[in-house]
RODO-2510 file (C-alpha; in nm, 4 decimals, decimal comma):
residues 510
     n   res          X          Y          Z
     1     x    -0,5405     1,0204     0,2576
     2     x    -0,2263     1,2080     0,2619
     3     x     0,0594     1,0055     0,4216
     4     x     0,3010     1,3451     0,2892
     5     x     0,3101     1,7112     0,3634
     6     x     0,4273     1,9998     0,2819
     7     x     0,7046     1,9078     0,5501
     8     x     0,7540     1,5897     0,3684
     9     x     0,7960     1,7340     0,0452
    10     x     1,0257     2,0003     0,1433
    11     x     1,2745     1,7439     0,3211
    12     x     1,1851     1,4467     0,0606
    13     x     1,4948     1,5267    -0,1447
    14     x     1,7337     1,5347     0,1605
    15     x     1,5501     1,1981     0,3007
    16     x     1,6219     1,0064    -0,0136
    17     x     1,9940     1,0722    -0,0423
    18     x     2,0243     0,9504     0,2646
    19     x     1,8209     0,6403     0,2211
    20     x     2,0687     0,5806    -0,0883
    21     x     2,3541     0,6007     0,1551
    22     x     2,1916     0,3476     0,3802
    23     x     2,1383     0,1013     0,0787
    24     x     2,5284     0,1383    -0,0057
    25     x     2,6168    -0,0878     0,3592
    26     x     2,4055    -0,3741     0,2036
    27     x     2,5297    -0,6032    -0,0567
    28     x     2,3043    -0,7011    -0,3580
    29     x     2,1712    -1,0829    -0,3034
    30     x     2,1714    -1,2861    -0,6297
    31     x     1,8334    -1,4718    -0,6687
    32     x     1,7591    -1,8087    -0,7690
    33     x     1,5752    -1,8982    -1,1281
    34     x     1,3067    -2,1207    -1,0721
    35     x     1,2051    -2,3854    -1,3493
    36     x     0,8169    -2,3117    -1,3636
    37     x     0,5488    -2,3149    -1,6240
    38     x     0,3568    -1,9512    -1,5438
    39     x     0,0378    -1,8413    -1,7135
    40     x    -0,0298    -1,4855    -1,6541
    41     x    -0,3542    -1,3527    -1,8031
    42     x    -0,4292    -1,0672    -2,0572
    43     x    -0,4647    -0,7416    -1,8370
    44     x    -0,8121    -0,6489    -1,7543
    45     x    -0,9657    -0,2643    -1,6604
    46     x    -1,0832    -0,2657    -1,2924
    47     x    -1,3732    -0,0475    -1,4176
    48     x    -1,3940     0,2097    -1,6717
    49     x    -1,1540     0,4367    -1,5419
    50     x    -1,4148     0,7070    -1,5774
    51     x    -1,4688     0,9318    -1,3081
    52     x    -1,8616     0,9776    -1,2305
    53     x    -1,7991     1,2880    -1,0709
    54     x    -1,8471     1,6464    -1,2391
    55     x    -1,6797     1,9315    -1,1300
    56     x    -1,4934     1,7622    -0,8451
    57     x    -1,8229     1,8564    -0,6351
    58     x    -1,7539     2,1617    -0,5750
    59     x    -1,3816     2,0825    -0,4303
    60     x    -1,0663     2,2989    -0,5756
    61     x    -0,7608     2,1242    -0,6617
    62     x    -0,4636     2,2341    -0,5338
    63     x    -0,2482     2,1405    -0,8857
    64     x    -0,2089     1,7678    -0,7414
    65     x    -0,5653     1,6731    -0,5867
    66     x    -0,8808     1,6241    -0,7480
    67     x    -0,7371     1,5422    -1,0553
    68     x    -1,0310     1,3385    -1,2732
    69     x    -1,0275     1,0194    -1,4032
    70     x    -0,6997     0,8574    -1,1783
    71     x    -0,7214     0,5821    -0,9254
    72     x    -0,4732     0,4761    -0,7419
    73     x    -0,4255     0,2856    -0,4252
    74     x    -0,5957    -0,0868    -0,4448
    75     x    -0,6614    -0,2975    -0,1921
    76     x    -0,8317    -0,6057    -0,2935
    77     x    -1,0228    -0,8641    -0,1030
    78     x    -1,1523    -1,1891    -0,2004
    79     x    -1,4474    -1,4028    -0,0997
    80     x    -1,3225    -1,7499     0,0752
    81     x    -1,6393    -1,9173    -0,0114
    82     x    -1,6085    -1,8231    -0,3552
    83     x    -1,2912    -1,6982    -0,4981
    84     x    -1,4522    -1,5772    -0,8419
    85     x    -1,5926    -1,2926    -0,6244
    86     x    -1,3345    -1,0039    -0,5436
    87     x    -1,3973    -0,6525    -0,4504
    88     x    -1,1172    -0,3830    -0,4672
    89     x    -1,1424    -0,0464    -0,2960
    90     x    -0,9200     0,2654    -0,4400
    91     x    -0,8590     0,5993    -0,4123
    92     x    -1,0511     0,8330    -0,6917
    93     x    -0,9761     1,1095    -0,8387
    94     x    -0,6976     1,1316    -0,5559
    95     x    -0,8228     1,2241    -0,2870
    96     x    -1,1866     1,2951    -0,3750
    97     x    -1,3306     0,9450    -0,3045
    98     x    -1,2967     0,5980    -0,1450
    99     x    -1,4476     0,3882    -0,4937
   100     x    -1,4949    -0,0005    -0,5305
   101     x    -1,4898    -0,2348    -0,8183
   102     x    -1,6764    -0,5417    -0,7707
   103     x    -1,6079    -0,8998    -1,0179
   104     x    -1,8204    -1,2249    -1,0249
   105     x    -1,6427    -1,4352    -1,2857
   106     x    -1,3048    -1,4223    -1,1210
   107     x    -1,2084    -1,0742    -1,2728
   108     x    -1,2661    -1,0775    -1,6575
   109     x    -1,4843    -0,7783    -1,5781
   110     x    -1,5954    -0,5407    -1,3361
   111     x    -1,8226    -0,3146    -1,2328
   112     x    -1,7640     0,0012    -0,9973
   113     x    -1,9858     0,0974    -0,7106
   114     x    -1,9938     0,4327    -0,5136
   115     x    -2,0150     0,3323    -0,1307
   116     x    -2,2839     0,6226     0,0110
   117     x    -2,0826     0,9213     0,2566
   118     x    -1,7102     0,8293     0,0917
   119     x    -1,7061     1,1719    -0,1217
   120     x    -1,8296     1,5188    -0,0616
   121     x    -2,0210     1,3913    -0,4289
   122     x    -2,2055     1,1049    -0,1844
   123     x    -2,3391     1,2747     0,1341
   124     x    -2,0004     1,4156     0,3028
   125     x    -1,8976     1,7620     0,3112
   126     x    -1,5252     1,6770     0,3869
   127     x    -1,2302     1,7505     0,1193
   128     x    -0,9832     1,4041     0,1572
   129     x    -1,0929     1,0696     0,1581
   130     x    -0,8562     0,7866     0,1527
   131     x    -0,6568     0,5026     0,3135
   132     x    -0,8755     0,2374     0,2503
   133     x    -0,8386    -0,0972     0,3208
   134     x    -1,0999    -0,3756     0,2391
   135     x    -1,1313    -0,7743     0,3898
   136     x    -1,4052    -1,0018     0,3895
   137     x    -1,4968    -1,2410     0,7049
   138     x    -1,6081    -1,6415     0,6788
   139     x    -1,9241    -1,5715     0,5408
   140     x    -1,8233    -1,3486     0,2212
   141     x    -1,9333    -1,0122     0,4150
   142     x    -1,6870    -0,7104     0,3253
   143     x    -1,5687    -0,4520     0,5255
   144     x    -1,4593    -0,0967     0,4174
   145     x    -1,2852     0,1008     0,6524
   146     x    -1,0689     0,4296     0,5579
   147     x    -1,0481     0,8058     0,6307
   148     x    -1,2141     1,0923     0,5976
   149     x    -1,1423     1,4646     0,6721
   150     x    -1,0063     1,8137     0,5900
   151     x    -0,6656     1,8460     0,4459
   152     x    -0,5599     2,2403     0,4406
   153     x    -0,5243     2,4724     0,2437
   154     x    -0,7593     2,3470     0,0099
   155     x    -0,7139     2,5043    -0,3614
   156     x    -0,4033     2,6239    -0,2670
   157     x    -0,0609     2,4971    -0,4330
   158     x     0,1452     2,2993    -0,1250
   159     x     0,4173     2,5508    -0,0322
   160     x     0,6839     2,3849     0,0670
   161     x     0,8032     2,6524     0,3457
   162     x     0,4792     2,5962     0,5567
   163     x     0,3050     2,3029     0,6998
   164     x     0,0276     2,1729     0,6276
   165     x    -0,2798     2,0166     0,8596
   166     x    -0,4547     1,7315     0,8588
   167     x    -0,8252     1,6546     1,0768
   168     x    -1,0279     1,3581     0,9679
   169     x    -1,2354     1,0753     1,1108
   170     x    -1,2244     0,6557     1,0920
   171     x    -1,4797     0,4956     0,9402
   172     x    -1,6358     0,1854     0,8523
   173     x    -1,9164     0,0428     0,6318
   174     x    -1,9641    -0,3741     0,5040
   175     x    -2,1172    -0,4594     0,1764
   176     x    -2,3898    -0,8143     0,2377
   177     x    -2,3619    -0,8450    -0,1977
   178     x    -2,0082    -0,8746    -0,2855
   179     x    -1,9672    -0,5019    -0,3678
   180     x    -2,2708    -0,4102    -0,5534
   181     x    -2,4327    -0,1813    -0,2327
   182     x    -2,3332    -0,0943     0,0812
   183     x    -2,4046     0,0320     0,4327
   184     x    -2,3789     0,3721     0,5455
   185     x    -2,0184     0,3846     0,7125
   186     x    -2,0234     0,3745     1,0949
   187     x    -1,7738     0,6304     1,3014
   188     x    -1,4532     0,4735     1,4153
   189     x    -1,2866     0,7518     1,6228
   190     x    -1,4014     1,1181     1,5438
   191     x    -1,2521     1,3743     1,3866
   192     x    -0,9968     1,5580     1,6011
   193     x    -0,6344     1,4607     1,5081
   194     x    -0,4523     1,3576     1,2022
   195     x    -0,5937     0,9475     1,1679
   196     x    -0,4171     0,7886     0,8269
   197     x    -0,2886     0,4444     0,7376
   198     x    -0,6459     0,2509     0,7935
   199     x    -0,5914    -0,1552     0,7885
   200     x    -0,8892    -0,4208     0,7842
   201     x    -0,8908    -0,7863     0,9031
   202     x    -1,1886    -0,9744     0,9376
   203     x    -1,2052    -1,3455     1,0124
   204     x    -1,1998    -1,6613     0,7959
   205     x    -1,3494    -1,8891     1,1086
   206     x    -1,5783    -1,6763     1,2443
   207     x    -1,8804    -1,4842     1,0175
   208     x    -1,9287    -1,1102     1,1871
   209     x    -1,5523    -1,0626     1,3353
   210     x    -1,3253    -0,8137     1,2149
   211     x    -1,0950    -0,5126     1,3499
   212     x    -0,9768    -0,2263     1,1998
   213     x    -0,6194    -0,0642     1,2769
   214     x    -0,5405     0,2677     1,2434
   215     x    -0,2569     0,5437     1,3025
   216     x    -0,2747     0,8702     1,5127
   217     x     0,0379     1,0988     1,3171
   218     x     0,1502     1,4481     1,4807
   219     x    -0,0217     1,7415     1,3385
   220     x     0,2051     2,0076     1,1884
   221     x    -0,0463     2,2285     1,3576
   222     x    -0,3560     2,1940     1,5848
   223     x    -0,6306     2,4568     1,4902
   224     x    -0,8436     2,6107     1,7597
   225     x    -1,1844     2,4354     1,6751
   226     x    -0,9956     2,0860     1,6728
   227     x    -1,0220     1,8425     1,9430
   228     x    -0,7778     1,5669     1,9805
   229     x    -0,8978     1,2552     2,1843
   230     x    -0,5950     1,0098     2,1300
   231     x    -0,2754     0,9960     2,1293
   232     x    -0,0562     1,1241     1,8984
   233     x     0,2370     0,8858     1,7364
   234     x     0,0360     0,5501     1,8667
   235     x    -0,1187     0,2799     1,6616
   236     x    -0,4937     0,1656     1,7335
   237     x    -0,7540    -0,0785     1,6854
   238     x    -1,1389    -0,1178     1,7221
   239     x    -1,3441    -0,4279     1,6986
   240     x    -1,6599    -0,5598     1,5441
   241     x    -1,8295    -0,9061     1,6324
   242     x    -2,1386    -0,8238     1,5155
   243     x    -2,0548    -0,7795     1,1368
   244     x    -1,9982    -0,3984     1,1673
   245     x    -2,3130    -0,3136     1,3193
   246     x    -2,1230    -0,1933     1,6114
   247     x    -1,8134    -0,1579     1,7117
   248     x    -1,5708    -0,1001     2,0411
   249     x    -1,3675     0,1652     2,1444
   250     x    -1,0798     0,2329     2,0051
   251     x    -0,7581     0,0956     2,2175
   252     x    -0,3861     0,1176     2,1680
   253     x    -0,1612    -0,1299     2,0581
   254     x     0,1793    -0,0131     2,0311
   255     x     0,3563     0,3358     1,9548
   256     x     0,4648     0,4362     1,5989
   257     x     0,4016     0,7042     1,3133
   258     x     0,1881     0,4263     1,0845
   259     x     0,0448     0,0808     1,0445
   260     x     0,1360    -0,0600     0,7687
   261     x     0,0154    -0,4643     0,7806
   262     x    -0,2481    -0,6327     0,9583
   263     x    -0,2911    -1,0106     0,9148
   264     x    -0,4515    -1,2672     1,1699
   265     x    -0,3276    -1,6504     1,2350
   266     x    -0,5773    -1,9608     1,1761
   267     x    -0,6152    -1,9516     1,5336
   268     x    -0,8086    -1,6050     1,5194
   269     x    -0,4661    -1,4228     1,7062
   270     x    -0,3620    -1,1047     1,5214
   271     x     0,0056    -0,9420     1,3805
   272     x     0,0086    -0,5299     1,3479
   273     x     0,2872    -0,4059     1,1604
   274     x     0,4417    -0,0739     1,1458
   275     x     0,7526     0,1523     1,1669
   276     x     0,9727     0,1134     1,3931
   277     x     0,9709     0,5132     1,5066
   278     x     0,7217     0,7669     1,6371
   279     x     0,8583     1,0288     1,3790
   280     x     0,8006     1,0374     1,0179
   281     x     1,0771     1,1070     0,8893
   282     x     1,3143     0,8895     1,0998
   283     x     1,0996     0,5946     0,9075
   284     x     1,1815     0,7227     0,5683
   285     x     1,5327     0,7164     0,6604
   286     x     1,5696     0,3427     0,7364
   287     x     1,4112     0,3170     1,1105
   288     x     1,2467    -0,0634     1,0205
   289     x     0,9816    -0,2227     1,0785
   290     x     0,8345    -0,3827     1,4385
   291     x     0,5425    -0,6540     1,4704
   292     x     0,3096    -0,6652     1,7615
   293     x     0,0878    -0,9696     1,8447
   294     x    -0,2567    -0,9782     2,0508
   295     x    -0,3093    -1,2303     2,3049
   296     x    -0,6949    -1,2847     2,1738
   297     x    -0,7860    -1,1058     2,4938
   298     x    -0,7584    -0,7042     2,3900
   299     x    -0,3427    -0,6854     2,5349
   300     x    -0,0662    -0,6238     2,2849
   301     x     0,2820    -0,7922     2,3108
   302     x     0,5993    -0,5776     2,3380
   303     x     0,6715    -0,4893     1,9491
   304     x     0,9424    -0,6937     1,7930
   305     x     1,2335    -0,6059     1,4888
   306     x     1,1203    -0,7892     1,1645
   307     x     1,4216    -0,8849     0,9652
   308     x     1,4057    -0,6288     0,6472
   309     x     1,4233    -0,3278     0,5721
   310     x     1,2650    -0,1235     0,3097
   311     x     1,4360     0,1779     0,1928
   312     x     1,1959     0,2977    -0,0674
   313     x     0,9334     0,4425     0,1090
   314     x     1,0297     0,7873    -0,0658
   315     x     1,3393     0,7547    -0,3176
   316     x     1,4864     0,9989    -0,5754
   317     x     1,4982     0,7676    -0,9410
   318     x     1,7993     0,8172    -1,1177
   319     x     1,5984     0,9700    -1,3881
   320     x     1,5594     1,2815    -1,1502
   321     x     1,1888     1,2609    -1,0157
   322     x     1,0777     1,1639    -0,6654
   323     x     0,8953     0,8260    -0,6477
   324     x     0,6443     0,7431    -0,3198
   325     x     0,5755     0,4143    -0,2945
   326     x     0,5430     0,1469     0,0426
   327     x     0,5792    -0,2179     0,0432
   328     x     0,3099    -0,4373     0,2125
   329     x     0,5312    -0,5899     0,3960
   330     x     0,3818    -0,9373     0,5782
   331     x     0,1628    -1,2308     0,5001
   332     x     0,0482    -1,5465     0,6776
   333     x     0,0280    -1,8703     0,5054
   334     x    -0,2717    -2,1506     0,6339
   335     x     0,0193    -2,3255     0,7956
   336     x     0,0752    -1,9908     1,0223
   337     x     0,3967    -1,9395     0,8804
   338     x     0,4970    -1,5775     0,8363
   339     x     0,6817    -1,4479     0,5511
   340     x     0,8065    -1,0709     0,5046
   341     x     0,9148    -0,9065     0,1713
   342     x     1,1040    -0,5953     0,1550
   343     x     1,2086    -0,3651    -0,1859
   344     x     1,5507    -0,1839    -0,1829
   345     x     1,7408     0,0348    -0,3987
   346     x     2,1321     0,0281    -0,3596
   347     x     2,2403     0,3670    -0,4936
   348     x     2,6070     0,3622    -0,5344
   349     x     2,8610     0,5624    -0,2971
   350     x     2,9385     0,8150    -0,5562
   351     x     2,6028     0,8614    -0,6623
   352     x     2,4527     0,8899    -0,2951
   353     x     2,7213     1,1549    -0,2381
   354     x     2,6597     1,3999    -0,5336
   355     x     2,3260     1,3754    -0,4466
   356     x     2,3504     1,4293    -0,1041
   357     x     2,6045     1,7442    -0,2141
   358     x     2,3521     1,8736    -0,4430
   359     x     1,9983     1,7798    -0,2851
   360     x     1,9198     1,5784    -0,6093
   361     x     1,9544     1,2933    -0,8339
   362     x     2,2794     1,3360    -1,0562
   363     x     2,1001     1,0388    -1,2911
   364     x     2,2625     0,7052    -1,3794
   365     x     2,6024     0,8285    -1,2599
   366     x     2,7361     0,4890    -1,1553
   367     x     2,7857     0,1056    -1,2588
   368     x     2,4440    -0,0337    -1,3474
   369     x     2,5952    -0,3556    -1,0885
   370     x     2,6450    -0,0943    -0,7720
   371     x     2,2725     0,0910    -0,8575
   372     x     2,0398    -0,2213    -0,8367
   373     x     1,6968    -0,2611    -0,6754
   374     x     1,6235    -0,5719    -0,5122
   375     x     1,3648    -0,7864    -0,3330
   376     x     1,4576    -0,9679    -0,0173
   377     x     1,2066    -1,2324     0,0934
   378     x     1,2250    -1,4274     0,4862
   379     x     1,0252    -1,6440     0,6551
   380     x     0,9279    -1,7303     1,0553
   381     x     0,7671    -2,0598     1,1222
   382     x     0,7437    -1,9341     1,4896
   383     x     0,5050    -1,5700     1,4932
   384     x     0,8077    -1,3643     1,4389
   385     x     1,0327    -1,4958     1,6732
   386     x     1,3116    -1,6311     1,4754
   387     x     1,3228    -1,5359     1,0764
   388     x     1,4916    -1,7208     0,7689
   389     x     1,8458    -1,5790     0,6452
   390     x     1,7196    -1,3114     0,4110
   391     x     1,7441    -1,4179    -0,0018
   392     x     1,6422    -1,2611    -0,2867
   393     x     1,3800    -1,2968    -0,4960
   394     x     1,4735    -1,0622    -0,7826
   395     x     1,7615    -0,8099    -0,8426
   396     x     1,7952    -0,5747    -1,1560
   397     x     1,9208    -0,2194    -1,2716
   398     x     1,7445     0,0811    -1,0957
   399     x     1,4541     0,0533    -0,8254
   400     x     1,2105    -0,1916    -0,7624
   401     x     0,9086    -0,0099    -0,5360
   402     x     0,5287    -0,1316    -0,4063
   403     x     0,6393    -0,4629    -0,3415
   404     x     0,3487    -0,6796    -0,1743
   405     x     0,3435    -1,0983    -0,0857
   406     x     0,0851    -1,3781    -0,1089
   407     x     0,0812    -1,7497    -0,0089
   408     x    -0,1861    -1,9804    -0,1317
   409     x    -0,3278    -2,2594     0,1057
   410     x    -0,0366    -2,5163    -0,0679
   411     x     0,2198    -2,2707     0,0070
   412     x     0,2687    -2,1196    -0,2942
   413     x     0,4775    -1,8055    -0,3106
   414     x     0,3609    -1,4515    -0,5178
   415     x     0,5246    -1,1538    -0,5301
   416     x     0,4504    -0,8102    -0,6800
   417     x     0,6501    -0,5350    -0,7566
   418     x     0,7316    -0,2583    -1,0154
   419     x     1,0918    -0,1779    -1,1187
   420     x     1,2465     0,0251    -1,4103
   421     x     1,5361    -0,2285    -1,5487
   422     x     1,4189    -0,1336    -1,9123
   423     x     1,4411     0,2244    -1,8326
   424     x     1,6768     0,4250    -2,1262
   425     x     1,8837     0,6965    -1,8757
   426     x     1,8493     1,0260    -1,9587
   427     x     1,5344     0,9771    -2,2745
   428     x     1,2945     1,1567    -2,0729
   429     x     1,0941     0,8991    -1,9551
   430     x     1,0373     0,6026    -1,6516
   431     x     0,9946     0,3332    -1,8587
   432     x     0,8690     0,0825    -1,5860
   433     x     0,6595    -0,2376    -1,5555
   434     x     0,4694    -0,4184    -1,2953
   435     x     0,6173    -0,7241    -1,2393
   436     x     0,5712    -1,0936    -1,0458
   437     x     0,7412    -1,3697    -0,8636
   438     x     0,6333    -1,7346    -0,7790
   439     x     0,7654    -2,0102    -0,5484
   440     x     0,6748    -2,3780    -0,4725
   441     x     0,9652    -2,4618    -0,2725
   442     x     0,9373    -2,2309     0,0275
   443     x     1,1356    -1,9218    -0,1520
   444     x     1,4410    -2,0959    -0,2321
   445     x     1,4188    -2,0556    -0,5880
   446     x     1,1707    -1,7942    -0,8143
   447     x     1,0352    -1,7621    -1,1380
   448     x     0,9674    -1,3697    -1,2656
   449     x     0,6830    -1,2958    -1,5416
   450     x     0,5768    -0,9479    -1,6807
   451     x     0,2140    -0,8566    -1,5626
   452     x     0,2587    -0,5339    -1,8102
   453     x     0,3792    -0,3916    -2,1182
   454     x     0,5845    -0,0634    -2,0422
   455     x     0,4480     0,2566    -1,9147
   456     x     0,6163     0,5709    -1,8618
   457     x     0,6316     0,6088    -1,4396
   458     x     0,7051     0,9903    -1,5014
   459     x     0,3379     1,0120    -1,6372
   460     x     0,1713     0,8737    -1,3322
   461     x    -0,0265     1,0806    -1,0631
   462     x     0,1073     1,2921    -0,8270
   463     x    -0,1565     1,3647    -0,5185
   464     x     0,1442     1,3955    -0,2768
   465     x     0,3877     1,5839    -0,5521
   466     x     0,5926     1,3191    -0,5758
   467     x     0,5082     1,0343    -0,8501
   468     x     0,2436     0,7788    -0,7003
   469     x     0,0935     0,4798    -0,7940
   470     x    -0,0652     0,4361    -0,4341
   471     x     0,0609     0,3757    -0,0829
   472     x    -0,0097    -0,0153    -0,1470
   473     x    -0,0251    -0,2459    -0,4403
   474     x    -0,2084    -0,5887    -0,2500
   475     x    -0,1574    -0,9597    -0,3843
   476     x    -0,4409    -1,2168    -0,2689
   477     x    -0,4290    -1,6413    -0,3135
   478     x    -0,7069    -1,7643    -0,5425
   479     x    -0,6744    -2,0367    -0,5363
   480     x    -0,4124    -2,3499    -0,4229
   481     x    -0,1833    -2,2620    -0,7568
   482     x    -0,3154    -1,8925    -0,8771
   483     x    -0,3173    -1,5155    -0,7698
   484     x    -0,5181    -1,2095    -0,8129
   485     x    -0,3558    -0,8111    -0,8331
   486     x    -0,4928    -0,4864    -0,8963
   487     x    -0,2691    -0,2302    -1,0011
   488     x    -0,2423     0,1469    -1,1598
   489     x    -0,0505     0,2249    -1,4729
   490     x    -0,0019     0,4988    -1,6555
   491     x     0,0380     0,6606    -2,0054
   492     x     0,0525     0,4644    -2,2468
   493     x    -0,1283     0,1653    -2,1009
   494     x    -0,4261     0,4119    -1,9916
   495     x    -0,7130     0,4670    -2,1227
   496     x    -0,8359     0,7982    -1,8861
   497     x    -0,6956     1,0300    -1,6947
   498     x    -0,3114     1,0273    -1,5503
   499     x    -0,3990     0,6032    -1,4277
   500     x    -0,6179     0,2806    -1,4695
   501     x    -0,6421     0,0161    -1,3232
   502     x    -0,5281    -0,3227    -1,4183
   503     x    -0,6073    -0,6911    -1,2804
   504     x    -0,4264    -0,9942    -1,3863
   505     x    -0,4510    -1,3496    -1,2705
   506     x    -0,1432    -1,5577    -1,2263
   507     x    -0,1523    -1,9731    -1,2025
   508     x     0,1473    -2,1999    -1,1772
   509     x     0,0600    -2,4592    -1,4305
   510     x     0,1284    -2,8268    -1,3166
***
């Protein structure tokens, strides 16, 4: 679903100066080369990149949605009875369906599945579908939870001196086969107010238990016929303990414009993530992030600062285009230590104030040393209450964006990201490449690998007008030494369409 507007995109260009003038107060961190063997496997097509859907059934695109044959935002779950099986969810044809790609042989293929009432091509008569998230509990049982809505005006390009509305609906359905079929979704909280940024955690100890998070935003506009029921700006959750047959009502846990991590402790308690702001666009302009923890008996701890700071949640590329991307920004290790990762681009003074002057990009105008993206990495061995000095895992020339963390059961660091060090200024192009991190000594010291070749980032979809490859890019443990990530590219490492999908595993060799 839409986490932009029309509002957004209007004041996107503004919003991303500034966040380059936030990034100047921060110096870059130089990381630490780990000496590590890393095997990284050939890419592999999360499906055939194919859309099965004619015609857009019957939906008109507005110049940026509906657009066949791209996927984009995956989230990818893995069975922890059997990590061969993995199922990853995405966005299709953005935003005409919630999709899911299904693997048995630990991802050297897949097949795709179309989950029944997650399209107007599948049972639903709604126009935006999206912000998906996927988890599977102790017994291998998935569960799908995202939105679904209307997203006005439909057909119509965005114009960028009006806002736009947003009414949809939380839902949820599991799968009982790994992906291959599944259950007509159940309704969440009903359709009345603007519901985005949908998170899933079910448990590893207990088989039927899971909870879904989601966020209540501020509609530009309310429309007679709509009928809001919670809160606007707040963060919720609903519950399942019967493996999705039913679930509770939905009940607050702190206040904020999104949710954008959910992850649960051995002992069963629970971590929500989000901005640290009710308003939009104070969290694209630096606001931070803020944890909450559950006390296992419905009642939410006062939120707490986490240590980072991500300032590329919307950020102007020196090339000259407008790049969306978010960071998922937490992960919990079978220890219960906690470990955050944040991406940052440090525009340089100069830079940030020509484009500030002008209300865009001036390009590479700067040192390649002052105009470096980063990615800061820092750990709590407490919940949250006290955090590792922040240290860097990577720093190069230009941005580094979708950065996501894993931690295997040995407590073995991964890191994704993409970044454009390659990039040629002023060719044209984006030349970019997905890109990954490991660590077996607690994040001291890292060793980087290519996932990719190079693909041109100015070729990728656009669903929210600026340049997307999806709201989250998720890393998973496979094992006590290896990874698992699905990820879009674009042109020329696609085959269809504007984006594929690629999966690549990643071992440590000992």
């Amino acid at each position: 679903m839409r986490v932009s507007t029309a509002a957004l995109v209007r004041a996107v260009l503004a919003t991303s100066a500034a966040i380059g003038l936030a990034g100047c107060s921060q110096s870059v961190m130089e990381p630490t080369p780990a000496r590590l063997s890393v095997k990284v496997s050939e890419p592999v097509m999360v499906g055939s990149g194919i859309s099965p859907f004619e015609d857009m059934c019957g939906q008109l695109s507005d110049g940026f949605t509906f657009i066949k044959d791209e996927e984009t935002d995956p989230r990818l779950a893995v069975n922890p009875n059997n990590p061969d099986e993995m199922t990853v969810a995405f966005m299709r044809d953005p935003i005409l369906a919630v999709s899911a790609a299904y693997t048995q042989d630990g991802g050297k293929t897949w097949q795709e599945s179309e989950p029944p009432e997650h399209s107007p091509c599948t049972g639903t008569d709604y126009n935006a579908y999206g912000d998906q998230d996927i988890d599977t509990d102790a017994s291998g049982r998935l569960y799908l939870a995202h939105t679904q809505g209307n997203f006005l005006p439909e057909g119509q390009p965005m114009d960028a001196t009006m806002d736009a509305w947003m009414d949809s609906k939380v839902v949820a359905a599991v799968s009982e086969d790994g992906g291959k079929t599944w259950s007509k979704p159940l309704e969440l909280s009903p359709m009345g107010e603007y519901q985005h940024m949908v998170l899933v955690a079910a448990d590893k100890q207990r088989e039927g238990h899971a909870v879904v998070l989601w966020a209540v935003g501020e509609n530009p506009s309310v429309l007679e016929h709509m009928s809001p029921h919670l809160e606007d700006k707040y963060v919720y959750i609903a519950k399942t303990s019967d493996g999705g047959k039913s679930w509770s009502k939905p009940e607050k846990v702190m206040e904020g414009f999104g949710a954008l991590d959910l992850v649960q402790f051995s002992d069963g308690q629970l971590l929500a993530v989000g901005p640290n702001t009710q308003e939009k666009m104070d969290w694209f302009l630096n606001a931070g992030l803020v944890g909450a923890i559950d006390n296992k008996q419905g009642d939410w701890s006062q939120p707490f600062e986490l240590p980072l700071i991500s300032n590329t949640g919307v950020f102007n590329h020196p090339e000259g285009d407008t790049v969306m991307a978010i960071d998922v920004p937490v992960t919990v290790g079978s220890d219960d230590r906690l470990y955050q990762i944040a991406s940052r681009f440090e525009r340089s003074t100069i830079c940030s104030m020509l484009d500030l002057t002008l209300a865009t990009s001036v390009g590479w105008c700067g040192s390649p040393q002052k105009e470096q993206g980063q990615l800061l990495f820092s750990a709590s061995a407490d919940r949250g209450v006290s955090w590792s000095e922040a240290a860097a895992i990577t720093a190069v020339k230009g941005p580094i964006w979708n950065a996501s963390i894993a931690v295997t059961d040995k407590g073995t660091l991964g890191a994704f990201w993409y970044d454009s060090r390659d990039d040629i200024p002023d060719d044209g192009q984006i030349t970019s490449r997905a890109m990954f991190a490991v660590s077996t000594d607690g994040g001291n010291s890292w060793k980087e690998v290519p996932l990719s070749e190079s693909f041109d980032m100015k070729q990728a979809p656009t669903p929210h007008q600026p340049l997307y490859m999806g709201n989250y890019v998720e890393v998973k443990a496979l094992s006590s030494n290896s990874f698992g990530v699905a990820y879009p590219v674009a042109a020329p490492l696609n085959k269809h369409g504007r984006s594929d999908m690629h999966f690549n595993r990643i071992t440590v060799e000992q």
